[in-house]
N, C-alpha and C positions, 0 to 999 in steps of 0.2 A: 422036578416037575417040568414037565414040555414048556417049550415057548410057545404062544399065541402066535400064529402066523395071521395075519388081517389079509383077505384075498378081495379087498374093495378096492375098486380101480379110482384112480384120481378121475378131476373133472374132465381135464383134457384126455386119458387115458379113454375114458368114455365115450368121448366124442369122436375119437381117432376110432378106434371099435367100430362104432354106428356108421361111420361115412364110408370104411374101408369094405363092410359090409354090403351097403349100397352097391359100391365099384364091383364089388362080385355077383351081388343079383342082377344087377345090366347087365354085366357078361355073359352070364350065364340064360338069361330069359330073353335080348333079345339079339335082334340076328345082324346091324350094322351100327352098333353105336360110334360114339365119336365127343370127345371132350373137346370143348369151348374154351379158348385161352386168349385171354387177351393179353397177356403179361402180367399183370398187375399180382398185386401180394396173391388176391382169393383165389386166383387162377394156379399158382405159383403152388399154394398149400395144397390143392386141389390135386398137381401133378406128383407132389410127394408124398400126397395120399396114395393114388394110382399107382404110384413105382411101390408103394408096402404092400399095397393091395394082393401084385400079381411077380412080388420080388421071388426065385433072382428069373423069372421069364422077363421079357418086354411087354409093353403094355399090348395088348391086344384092341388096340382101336389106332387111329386115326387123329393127329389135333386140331383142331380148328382155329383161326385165327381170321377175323372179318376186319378186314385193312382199310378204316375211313381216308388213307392219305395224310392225315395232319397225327400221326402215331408218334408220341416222347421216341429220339432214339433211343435213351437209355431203357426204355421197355420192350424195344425189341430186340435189344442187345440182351437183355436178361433172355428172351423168349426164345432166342438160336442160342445158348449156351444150353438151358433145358432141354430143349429138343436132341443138341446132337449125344451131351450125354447121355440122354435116356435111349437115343438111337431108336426115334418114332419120326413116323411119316407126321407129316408138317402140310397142312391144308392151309393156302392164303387165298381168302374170298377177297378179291379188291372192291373198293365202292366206285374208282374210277375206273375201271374194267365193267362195271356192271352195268354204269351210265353207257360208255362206249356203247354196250353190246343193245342199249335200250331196255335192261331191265327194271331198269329206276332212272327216274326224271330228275336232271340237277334244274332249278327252275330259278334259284339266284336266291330263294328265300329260307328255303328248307335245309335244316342242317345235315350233313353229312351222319351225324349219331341216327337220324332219323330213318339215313337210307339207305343204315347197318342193316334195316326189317327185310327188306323186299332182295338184299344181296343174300341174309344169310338164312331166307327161304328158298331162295332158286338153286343155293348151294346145297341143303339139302337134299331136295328135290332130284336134283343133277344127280347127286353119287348115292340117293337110294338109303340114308340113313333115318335109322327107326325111334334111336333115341338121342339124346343131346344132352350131356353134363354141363350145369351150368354151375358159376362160381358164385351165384344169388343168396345172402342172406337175411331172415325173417326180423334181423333188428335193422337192416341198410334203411326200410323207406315201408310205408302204410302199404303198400300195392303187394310186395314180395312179402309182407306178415299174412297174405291174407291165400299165401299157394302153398299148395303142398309139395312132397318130397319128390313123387311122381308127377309132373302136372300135362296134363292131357291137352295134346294141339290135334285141333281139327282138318283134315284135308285143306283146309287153306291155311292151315297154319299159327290158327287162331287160339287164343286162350278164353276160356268163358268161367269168369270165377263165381258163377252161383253153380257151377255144374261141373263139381268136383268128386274125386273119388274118395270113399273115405280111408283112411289108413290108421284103426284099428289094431294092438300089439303090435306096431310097425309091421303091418303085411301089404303089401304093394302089388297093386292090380296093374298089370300090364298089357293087357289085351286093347289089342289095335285094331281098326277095320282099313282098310286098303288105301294107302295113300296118308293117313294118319301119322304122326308121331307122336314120342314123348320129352318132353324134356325133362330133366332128372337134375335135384342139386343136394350134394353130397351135404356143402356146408349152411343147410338151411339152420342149423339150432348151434351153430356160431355166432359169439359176437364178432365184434371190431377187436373187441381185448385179449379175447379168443386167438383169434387169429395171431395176434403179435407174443402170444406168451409160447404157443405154439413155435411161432419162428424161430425166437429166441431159444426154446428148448430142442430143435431140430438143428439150426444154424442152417439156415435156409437163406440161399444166395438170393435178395433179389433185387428189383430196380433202383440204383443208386439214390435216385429223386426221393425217395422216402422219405430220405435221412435230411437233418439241415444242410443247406447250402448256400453261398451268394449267389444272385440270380437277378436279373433284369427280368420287372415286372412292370405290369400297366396293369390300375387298378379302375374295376369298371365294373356296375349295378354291386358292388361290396364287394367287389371278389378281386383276387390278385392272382389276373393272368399274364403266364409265362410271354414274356414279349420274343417275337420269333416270324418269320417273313410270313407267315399264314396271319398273326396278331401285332398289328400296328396300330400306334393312337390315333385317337378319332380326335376333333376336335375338342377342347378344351382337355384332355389326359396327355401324363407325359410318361417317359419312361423314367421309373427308379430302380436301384439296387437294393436287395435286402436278403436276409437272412431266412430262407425259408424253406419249406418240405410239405410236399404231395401227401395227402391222406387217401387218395384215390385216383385212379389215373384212368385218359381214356381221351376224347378228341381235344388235343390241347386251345381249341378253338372256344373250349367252353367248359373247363377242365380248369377250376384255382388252386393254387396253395394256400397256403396259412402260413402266416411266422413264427417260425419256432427255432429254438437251440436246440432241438432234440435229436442227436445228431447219433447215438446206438438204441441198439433196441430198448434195454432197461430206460433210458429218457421217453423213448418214447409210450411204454407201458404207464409211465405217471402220467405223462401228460391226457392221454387216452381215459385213463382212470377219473378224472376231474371235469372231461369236457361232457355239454351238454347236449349239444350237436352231434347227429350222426354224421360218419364222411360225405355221404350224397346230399345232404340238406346243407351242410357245410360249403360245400364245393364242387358239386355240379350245377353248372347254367341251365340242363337240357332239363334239371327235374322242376327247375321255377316258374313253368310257362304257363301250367297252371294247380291247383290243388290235384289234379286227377291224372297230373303228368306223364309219371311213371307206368299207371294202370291202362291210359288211354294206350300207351306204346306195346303194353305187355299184350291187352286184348288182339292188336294190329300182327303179333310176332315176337315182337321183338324180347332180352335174353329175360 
């Protein structure tokens, strides 16, 4: 009697499918894309999606990388090993290039995360790109559960989340009117867990800070930030050493760790497994300013 051959795809199997999918109807639909890369893991997975996508070609777009100045080296260390390997052009929007130039106010109160909006709209803008891959998922934070896979920016760059498209059998409206783009995120129906089982079963090089480390920390509104000439104690903080690893990374000005020994990936999948906290509610400063933090910045632009 025949063997039963089972042709259902794992979970991950699934989701690598769906995104790699995605990367090919941008290609193919519209006429200047460009993938968003900050370094961090979701970026990271994002470009190993890309490279299966359009394997053994090179990627057919552009990277993006919107440079606040206060960037972990070790995620840009990850972000030039990707790059030359994959052998793609490499886009750096600077925030302190963009102040220079006067396209964004440094005013002494607004954080640099904030003045990612107005850099990596002119950057757009500048080289004429239609869509934008972002490394956003629908479990990170309330604002990015509530956008779709295509999500529609308006000539100024804007998002308006009651006026969305709908996406029906995964079919993706892409129609622009002049001046418009889209921004596109492959891994919106990833978790956090997602992402790292993926790693692990890929063996995906990425930002050493992940993983535990010792590290001089200053702990401040509950968070332990990396101490470093941009982050020094204010009064009454001091600096300590401790054992600890990035769940997320990004302007290290406002950007905590956590303490953990989880120091390979299988550690770090349990620990992931048991926490209650997503990474961004965990350990971003920039999402706590208010309840509508993240959505106030998405409507403005921002990724």
């Amino acid at each position: 009697m025949p063997a039963h051959t089972d042709y259902r795809l794992s979970q991950l199997d699934e989701l690598e499918a769906e995104s790699i999918h995605i990367f090919r109807e941008v290609a193919a639909e519209f006429e200047k894309p460009v993938l968003m890369c900050s370094g961090g893991k979701d970026s990271i997975v994002m470009l190993r999606l890309a490279e299966k996508a359009f394997h053994p070609a090179k990627l057919p777009f552009p990277i993006l990388q919107v440079d606040t100045g206060f960037d972990f080296p070790e995620v840009l260390a990850a972000r030039d090993s990707w790059v030359q390997r994959l052998g793609a052009r490499l886009i750096v929007a600077s925030v302190d290039d963009a102040i220079k130039r006067g396209i964004v106010v440094d005013d002494g109160k607004t954080s640099r995360n904030r003045l990612q909006i107005g850099t990596l709209l002119n950057v757009i803008e500048e080289e004429g790109f239609t869509a934008a891959f972002g490394g956003g998922r629908r479990d990170e934070e309330k604002a990015r559960a509530k956008e779709r896979i295509y999500s529609h920016r308006d000539e100024f760059g804007q998002w308006d989340p009651k006026n969305q498209r709908p996406e029906l059998w995964s079919l993706y409206n892409g129609r622009l009117h002049a001046g418009e783009h889209m921004r596109v995120f492959p891994l919106s129906n990833w978790t956090e867990l997602d992402i790292w089982h993926y790693i692990g079963r890929e063996r995906i090089e990425i930002p050493t800070i992940y993983f535990a480390h010792r590290r001089k920390v200053i702990k401040r509104d509950s968070m332990l930030l990396s101490a470093s000439d941009a982050v020094q104690p204010r009064d009454g903080e001091s600096i300590t050493e401790r054992t600890v690893r990035f769940r997320t990374v990004g302007d290290m000005t406002l950007t905590g760790c956590v303490e953990s020994d989880a120091d390979t990936v299988e550690k770090i999948i349990d620990e992931i497994a048991v926490a209650r906290l997503t990474e961004r509610g965990a350990t971003r400063g920039d999402d706590r300013f208010s309840e509508a933090a993240m959505e106030d910045r998405k409507k403005e632009g921002y990724f």
